[in-house]
N, C-alpha and C positions, 0 to 999 in steps of 0.2 A: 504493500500500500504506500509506504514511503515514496519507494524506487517510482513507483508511478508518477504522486505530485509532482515531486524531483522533473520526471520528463517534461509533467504538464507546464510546469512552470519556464521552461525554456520554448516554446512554440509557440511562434507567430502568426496570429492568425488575421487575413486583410480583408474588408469586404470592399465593396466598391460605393455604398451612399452611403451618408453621415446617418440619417434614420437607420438602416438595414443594420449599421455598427453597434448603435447602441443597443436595437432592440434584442442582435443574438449575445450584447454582453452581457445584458440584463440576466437572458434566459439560462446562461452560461455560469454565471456568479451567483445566480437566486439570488439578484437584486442587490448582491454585496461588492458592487464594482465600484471602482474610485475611479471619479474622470479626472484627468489632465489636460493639460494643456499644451500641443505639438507646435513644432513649427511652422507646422500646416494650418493649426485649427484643434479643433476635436477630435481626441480620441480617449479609448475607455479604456479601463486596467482590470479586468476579474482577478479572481484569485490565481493568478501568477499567468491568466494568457490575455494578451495584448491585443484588441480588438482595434485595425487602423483602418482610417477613410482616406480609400485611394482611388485617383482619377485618373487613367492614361492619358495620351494626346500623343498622334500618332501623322506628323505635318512630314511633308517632299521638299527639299530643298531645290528647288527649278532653278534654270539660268535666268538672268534676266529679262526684264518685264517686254524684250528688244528683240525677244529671240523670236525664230519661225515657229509658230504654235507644231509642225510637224512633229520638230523635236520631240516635246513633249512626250511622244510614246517610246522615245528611246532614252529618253535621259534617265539620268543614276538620281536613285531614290534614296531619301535618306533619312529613317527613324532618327529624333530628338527627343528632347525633353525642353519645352517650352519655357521661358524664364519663371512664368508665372505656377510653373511647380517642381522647379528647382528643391524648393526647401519638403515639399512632400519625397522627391526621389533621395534626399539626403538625411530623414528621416527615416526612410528605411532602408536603409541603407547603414546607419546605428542600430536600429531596435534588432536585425536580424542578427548583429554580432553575438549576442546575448542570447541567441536562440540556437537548439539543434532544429528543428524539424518549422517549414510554413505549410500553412494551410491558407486553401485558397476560398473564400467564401463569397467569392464575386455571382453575380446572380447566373443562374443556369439557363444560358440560353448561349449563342453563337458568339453574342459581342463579350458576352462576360467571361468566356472561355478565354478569350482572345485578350482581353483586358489581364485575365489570369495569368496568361504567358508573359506577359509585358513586366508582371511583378516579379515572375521568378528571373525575369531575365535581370530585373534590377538585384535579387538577391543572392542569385549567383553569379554574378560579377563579384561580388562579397567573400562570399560561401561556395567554391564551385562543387564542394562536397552536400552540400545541404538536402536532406531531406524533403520531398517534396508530397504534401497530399491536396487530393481533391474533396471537399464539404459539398453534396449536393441535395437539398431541400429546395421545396415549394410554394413553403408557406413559412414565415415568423412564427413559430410557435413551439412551446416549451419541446411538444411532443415530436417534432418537426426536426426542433436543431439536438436534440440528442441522440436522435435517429442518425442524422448527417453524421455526427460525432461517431456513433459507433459501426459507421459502414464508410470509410472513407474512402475513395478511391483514387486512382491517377487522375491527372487533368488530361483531358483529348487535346492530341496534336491534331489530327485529323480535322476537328470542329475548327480550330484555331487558325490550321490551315485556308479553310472555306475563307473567313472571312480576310485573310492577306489576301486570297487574291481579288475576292468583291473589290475590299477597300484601293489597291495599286490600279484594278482597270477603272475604279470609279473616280480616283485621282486624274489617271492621263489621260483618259475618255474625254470626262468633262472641262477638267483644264486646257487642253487642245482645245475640244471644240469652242468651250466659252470665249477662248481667247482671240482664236479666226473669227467669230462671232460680232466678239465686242468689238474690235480693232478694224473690219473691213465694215460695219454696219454704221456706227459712230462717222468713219469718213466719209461714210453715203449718202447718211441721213442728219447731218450737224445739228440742224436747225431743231428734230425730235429726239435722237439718241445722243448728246456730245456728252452727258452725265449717265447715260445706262449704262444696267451692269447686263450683260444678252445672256445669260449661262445657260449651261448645257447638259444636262443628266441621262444617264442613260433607265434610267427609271423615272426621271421628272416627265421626258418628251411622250412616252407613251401614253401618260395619267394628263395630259394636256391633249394628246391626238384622243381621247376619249371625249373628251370635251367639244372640240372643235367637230367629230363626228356627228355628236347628237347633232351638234348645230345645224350642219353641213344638212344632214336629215332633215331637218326639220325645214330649211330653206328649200331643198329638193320637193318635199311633201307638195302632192296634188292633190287637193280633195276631190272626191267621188261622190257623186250621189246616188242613197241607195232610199231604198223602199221595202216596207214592211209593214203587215196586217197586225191589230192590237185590239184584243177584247178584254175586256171589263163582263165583271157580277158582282152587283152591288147584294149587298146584305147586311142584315141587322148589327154585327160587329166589327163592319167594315167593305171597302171594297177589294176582291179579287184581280189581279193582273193576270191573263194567260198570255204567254207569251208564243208566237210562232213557234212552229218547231223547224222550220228551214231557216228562221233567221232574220235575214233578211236578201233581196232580190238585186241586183244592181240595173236592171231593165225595169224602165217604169212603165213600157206596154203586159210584158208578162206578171207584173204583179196586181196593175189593175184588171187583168181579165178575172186571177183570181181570188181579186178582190169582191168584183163584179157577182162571180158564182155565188161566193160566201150570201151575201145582200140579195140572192133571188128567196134563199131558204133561211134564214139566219137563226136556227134553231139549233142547241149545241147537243149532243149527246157524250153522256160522258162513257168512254172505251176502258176505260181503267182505271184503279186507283189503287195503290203501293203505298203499304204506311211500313217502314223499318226504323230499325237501330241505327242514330247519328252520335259519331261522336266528333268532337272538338277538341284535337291532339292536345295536352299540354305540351313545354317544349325544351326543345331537347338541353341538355347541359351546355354553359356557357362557353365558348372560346372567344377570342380576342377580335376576330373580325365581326363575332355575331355582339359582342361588345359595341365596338365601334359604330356598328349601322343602328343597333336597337336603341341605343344613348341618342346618336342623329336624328331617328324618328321620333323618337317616346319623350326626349326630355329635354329636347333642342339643343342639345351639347355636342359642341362638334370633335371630331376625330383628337383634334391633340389636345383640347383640355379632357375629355373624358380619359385618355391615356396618361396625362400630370397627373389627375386626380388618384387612377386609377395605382400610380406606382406611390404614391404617399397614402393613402390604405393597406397597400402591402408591406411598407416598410415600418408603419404602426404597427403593423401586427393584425389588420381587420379584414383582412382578406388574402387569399390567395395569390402566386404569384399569375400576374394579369397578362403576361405574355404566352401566350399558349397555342395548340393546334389542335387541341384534345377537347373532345365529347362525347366522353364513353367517361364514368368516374369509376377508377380501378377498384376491383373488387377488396382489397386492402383498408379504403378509407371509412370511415367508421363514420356512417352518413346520421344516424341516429345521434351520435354524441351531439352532432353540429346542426341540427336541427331543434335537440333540446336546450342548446344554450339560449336560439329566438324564443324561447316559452314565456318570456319574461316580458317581452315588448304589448304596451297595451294596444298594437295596431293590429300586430298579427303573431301574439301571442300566443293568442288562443286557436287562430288555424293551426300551426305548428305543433300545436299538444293532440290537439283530433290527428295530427299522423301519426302520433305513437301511438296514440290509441287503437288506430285500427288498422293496425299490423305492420308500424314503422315505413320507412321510407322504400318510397317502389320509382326510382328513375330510370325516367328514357334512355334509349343506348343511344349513340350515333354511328357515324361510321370512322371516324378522321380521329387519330393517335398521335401524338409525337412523339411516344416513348420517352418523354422527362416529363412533361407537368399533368397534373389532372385541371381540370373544366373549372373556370372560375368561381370562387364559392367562397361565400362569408366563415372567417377562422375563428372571430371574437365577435360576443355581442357587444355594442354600444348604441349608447341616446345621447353623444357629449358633441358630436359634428356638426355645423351649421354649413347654409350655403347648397352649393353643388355636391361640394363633397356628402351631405347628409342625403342627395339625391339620388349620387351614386349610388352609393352603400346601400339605402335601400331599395333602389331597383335591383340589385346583385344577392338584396337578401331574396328579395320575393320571388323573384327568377329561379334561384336554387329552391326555395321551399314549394314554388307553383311544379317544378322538373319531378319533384319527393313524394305529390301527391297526384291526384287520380285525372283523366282525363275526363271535361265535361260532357255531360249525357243526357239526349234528347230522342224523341220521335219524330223522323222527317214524314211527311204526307206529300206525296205526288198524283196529282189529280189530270188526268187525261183527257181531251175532249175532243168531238171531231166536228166541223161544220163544213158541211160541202166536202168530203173528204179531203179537207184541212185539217190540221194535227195544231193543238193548242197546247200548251201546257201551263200548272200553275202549283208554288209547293209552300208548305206551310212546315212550319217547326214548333214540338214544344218541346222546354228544358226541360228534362227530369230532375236533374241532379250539374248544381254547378261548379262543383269541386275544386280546380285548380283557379278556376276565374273568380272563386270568393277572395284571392289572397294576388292575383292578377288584374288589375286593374287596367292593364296597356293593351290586353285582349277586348274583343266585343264579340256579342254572342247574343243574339235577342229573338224573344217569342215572335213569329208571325204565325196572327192567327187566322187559321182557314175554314170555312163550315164543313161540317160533314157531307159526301155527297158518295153517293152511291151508283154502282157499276150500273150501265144501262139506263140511269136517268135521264130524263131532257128538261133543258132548262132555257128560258131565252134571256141570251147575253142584255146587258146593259148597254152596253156600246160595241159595237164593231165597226171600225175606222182604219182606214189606209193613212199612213205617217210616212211622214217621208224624212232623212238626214242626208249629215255627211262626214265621209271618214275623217278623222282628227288626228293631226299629227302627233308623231311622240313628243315629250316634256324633256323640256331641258333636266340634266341631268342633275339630283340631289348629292349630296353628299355619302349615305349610304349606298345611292344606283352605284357611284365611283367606283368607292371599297368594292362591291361584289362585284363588277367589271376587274378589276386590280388583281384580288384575289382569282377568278378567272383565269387569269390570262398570264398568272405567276411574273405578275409585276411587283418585286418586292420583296418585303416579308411583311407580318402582321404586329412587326414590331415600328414598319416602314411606313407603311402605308400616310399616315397622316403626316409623316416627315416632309413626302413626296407634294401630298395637295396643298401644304402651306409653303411649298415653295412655289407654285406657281402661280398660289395668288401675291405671297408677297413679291415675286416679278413683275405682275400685272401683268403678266399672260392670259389669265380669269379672272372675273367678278362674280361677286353674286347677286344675284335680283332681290326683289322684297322680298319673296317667299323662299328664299336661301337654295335658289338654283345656280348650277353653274352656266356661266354665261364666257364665250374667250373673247378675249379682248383682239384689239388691232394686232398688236404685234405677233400674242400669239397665234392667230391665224394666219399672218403673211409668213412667222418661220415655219410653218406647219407645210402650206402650201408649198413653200419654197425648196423645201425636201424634196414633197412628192413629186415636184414638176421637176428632177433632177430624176427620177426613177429609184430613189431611193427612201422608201418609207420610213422612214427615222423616227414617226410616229408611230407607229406600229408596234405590237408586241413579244416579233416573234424573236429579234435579235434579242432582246433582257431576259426572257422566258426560256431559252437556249442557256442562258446563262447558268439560271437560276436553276435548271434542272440537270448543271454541271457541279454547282457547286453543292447541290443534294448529295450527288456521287461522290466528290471529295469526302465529304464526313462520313460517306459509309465506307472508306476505303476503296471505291470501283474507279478512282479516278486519281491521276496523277498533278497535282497542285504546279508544277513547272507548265507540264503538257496542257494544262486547261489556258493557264495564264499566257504563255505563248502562243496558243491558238488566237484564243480574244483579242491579243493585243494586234495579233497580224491583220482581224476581219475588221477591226475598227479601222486602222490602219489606212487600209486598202480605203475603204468606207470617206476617208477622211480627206488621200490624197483626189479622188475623184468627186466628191463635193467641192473641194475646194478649185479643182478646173472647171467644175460649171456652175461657180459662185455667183454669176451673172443672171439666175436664174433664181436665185436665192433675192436679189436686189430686186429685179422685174417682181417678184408677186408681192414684196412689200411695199414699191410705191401704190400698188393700188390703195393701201391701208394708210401710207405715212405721208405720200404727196410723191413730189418729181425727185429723181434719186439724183448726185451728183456724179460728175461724170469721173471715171477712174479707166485709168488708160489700162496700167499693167498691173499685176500680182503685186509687184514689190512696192509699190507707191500705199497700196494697205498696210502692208507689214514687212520689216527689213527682212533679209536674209538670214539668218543664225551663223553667230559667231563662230569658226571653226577655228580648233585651238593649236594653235603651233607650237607648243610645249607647256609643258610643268611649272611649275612658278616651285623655285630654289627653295622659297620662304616657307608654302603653305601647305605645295602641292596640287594649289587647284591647277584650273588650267588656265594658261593666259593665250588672249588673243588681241586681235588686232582692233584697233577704234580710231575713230577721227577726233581732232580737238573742235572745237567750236568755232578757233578763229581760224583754223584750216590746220591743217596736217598732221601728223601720223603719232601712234603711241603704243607701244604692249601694255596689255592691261590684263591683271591679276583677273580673275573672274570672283575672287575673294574679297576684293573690295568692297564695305569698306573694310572691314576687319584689318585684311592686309593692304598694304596700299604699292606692293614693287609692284614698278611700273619703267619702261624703258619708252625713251621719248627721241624722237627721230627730227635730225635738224632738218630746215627750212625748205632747204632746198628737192629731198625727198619728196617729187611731183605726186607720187602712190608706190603701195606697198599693196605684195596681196602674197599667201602665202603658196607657195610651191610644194608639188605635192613628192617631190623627193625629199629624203630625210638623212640629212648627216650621220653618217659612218663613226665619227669620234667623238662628237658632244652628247653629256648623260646632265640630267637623266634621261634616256630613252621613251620614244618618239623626240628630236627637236627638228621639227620642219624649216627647210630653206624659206629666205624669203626673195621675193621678186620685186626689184627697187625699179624705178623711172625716176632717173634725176634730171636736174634743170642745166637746160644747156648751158656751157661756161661753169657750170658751178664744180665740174671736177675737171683733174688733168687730162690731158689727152688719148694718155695709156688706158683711162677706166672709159668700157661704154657704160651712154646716157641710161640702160638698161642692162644691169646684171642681175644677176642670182647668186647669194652667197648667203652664210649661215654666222649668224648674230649670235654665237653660242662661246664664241672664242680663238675660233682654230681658222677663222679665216683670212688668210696674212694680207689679202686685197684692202680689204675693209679694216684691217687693223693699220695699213700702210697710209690710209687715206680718210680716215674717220680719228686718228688720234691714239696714241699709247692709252688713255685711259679712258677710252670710247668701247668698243665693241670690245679690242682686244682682251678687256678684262673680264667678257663674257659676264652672263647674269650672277648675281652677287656681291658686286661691285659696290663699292658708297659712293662712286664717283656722282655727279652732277654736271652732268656732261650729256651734248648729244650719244644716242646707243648706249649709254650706263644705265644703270638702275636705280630706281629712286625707292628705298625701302621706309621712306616715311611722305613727309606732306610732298605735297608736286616741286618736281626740279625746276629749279632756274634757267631761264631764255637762254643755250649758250650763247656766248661771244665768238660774231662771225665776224670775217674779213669781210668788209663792202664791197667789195673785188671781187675775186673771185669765189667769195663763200663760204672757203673752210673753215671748216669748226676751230677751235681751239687757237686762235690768235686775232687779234686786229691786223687792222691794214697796217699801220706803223712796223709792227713787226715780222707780217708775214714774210716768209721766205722769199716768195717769187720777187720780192723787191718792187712793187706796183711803185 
């Protein structure tokens, strides 16, 4: 028992939110935890294991803002640590020294996996010996995190894997594109875009091309006119509707002939009458999408506050964890217990005791598992919430206790009639029994009453009248339509989904109407269009949905994380260089939307070239290339800057420089590319042509002969301040030229040629 605490008390345990921390310290110390105070913030002490709130952040270090967005999908990506958690990575980076074994209690889903890696990778840099386990629970709860405690397991590389390579194609995907984007759209349109940001997701543009669809629909739509017979019987508790039994006609001579018939004999006989068992499904266990939409419908909460709300009841402790794919609740979970905690609530306390009573909870199955979470479900009662949050919560209680108990039950009545051998029909419902809908309130379910009528009767209708309409276009699209379109079409995850739609109203790509439809705005429609009239549906969801049911395959192991990532990066790629040669087509369907577009001759008047590097910088290692000064002429430039600032600065007379694609035999560090000079006539002797190729590295006697002893020849690393030296701190000074003939390193006074 000793040797045990002993252990316990050297193990670190991390979780990833401030609430999630304290509430498994809580449950971990029986309430006898000491908080401190981190460098970070908050964190909790149990009896001897260290509960810490920890946030990744996981940023690409791109070249400059200058470069060809092309680049972008090949450039070298580079995990950091932001300054603004600096003191959390050095944080743990102490508490682990103190510790043999981490546990990882980050939340159990893809990102938290991934989050999870990112910790040990901080603690084995420390510790490469260290102990590593996995915590995996559902819910905050006593029963919950001691279970976790006593099954702990490996962290998934596999899972952790999925999301490196989401996150790196959804890095260089959307960086690229936003960046050809912003950069040729802004010089098109000044006058609209000279302050937009155009960005580019490859999960945003689908959830956008869903929008711009319905539209698209809905402008398409022709209405039709159709036609249809409508009888009425009236009666003492009301009137009857029979309704057609074809429907209705879209020829207005064929439906008035048999309208015609009906109105020679208009005496109805009834052919049939069906009275059975209806029932009105209760429904099924909660998952995260049916979340999302039911909150949208039912309580006018839209996707990402119902998902805020939803992860601060879980980290209290009042719910389950809310990211989920499951609606089936595992035979394990002790549905009785968590039914009898609601007995207490004076709303629906008392439903909740009638299911123990008559024989404990009986839940719907679904079909859809994730194998880690079960179905969202109230963990702790409480009455202490105001706001949305107390809206939540009780729509999540009532939802699980409507799933617990029975579904409602009625007798449907189908009354059949026939006139002119015309087919009518009319049905009537009564509730027996309302079961799940006494304690469901977001359901409807109501008596229609019918009279009795009996097989072979005749009766003479009330009215029989020919009506005429017309077809109705579809509805812009709600916020829930979205999500089930989303989910669909495996655009996403169900952790994403509302990530996705508030990016593209905060774009203003979409609006919503009064009655909170989506509506796409100008621009989103003209990049939409802009796509498609290049033949490339970039709105569309089969490229993300491809994705996404590669990266499934990653976490089961059927798929190789280099081999997926290389594929994607090459079909963007491709994607990207041929968008970008029929960009003019992209321009065309946005002035319809923005006005008359500005005129741009070539490619590179959008966007410069990218820097290509003609060696290693001595100092940093980045790679330095070639730049022009402001007031003309030429410089190496660290790509490190500002951090580093060597820089080699090229005198005056240097007409252009461009880099040669041979590379010097003797100068290191390896690659240093030749450069290809054009000097100003007169400005060198006669022996050097106006155009040579030589190498700036050191070893070249031409340019060491004629550029100065402590110019070139002292190669990069130099303190010199000199044309061809290197300036390892603020910018070098102008050198001193001969007015004569040019050369560096003397006045005219002194220059040798004797002017």
């Amino acid at each position: 028992m000793n040797l045990y605490v002993r252990l316990i008390r050297k193990v670190l345990c991390v979780a990833e939110k401030n609430d999630a921390a304290r509430g498994i310290a809580e449950l971990l110390s029986n309430s006898r935890m000491r908080r401190l105070r981190g460098d970070f913030g908050d964190w909790c002490l149990t009896n001897g294991v260290l509960v810490y709130v920890m946030h990744t952040h996981i940023s690409p270090l791109f070249s400059r803002h200058s470069c060809n967005p092309l680049a972008l999908f090949d450039a070298e990506i580079e995990k950091y640590c932001p300054e603004n958690y600096l003191d959390i990575k050095r944080t743990l980076e102490r508490e682990i020294q103190q510790c043999q074994a981490l546990v990882i209690w980050t939340d159990c889903d893809r990102e938290g996996e991934n989050i999870g890696f990112e910790i040990i990778h901080v603690c084995k840099a420390v510790k490469p010996n260290l102990q590593v386990f996995r915590a995996r629970f559902s819910e905050i709860t006593l029963h919950a995190v001691r279970s976790a405690c006593e099954n702990l397991t490996q962290p998934d590389q596999k899972t952790s894997d999925a999301v490196d390579v989401r996150q790196e194609l959804d890095l260089r995907i959307g960086a690229a594109f936003t960046r050809f984007q912003t950069l040729r759209l802004r010089k098109i349109f000044p006058d609209v875009l000279a302050d937009q940001l155009i960005s580019y997701g490859s999960c945003q543009f689908p959830t956008l091309g869903f929008v711009v669809e319905r539209f698209k629909a809905i402008q398409a739509f022709v209405p039709e006119a159709f036609y249809k017979i409508k009888v009425t019987h009236d009666h003492e508790d009301g009137s009857v509707i029979f309704n057609w039994k074809r429907n209705r006609l879209f020829n207005h001579t064929a439906c008035l002939v048999l309208y015609q018939m009906c109105m020679e004999d208009p005496v109805a006989t009834v052919v049939d009458v069906v009275s059975k068992p209806k029932s009105k499904w209760r429904p099924l266990p909660l998952d995260t999408v049916e979340l999302e939409k039911l909150a949208s419908r039912k309580l006018k909460i839209n996707a990402k506050e119902t998902m805020t709300i939803a992860e601060k009841l879980y980290t209290k402790g009042f719910i389950s964890y809310p990211r989920t794919e499951t609606n089936i609740f595992p035979k394990e979970l002790n549905l009785s217990a968590l039914v009898e905690q609601q007995t207490q609530d004076p709303n629906w306390g008392q439903f909740a005791q009638r299911i123990l009573d008559e024989g404990g909870p009986t839940p719907r199955s679904g079909t859809k598992s994730d194998q880690a979470h079960p179905p969202i479900h109230p963990t702790k009662y409480t009455s202490n919430l105001q706001g949305n949050e107390q809206r939540l919560y009780e729509f999540i209680v009532r939802h699980f206790l409507a799933c617990c108990s029975q579904d409602a039950k009625g007798q449907e009545t189908t009354v059949e009639i026939d006139i002119a051998n015309e087919q009518f029909i009319a049905q009537g419902l009564m509730i027996l029994a309302r079961n799940y809908l006494e304690v469901y309130p977001y359901d409807k379910w109501s008596d229609k009453v019918i009279p009795l009528y009996q097989k072979g009767s005749r009766f003479q209708p009330s009215t029989v009248e020919m009506v005429d309409g017309e077809t109705s276009p579809p509805l812009l699209l709600t916020e829930a339509d979205l999500i089930a379109l989303m989910e669909k079409h495996g655009i996403g995850t169900d952790a994403t989904h509302a990530e996705h739609i508030e990016t593209i109203k905060t774009r203003m790509y979409v609006g919503l109407t009064a009655d909170q439809r989506f509506l796409p705005g100008q621009l989103g429609m003209g990049l939409v269009e802009g796509y498609d009239s290049m033949g490339y549906e970039m709105s569309k969801p089969d490229l993300r949905a491809e994705l996404e049911a590669d990266l499934k395959l990653i976490c089961e192991g059927k798929k190789d994380k280099s081999a997926v990532l290389q594929q994607q990066v090459q079909k963007y790629k491709q994607v990207f260089i041929e968008a970008v040669a029929r960009a003019n087509k992209l321009d065309q369907a946005l002035a319809q939307y923005l006005g008359e577009a500005a005129e741009v001759a070539e490619q590179d008047e959008v966007y410069p070239e990218t820097p290509v590097s003609v060696r290693k910088c001595p100092q940093c290692n980045s790679d330095m290339v070639l730049k022009t000064r402001k007031n003309g002429g030429f410089y190496l430039s660290c790509m490190g800057y500002p951090a580093c600032k060597t820089a080699v600065w090229f005198p005056d007379f240097v007409l252009d420089v461009t880099r040669d694609e041979s590379i010097c035999d003797v100068c290191k560090p390896h690659p240093v590319h030749r450069l290809k000079f054009k000097f100003k006539k007169g400005s060198v002797p006669p022996v050097m042509p106006l155009e040579f190729i030589g190498c700036i590295g050191g070893c070249d006697e031409m340019l060491k002969d004629h550029f100065g002893s402590n110019g070139f020849s002292r190669g990069l690393g130099s303190k010199a301040k000199r044309p061809g030296s290197v300036s390892s701190g603020s910018a070098a000074k102008k050198p001193r030229t001969c007015s004569i003939c040019h050369q560096p390193g003397h006045t005219r006074k002194t220059c040798p040629q004797n002017h």
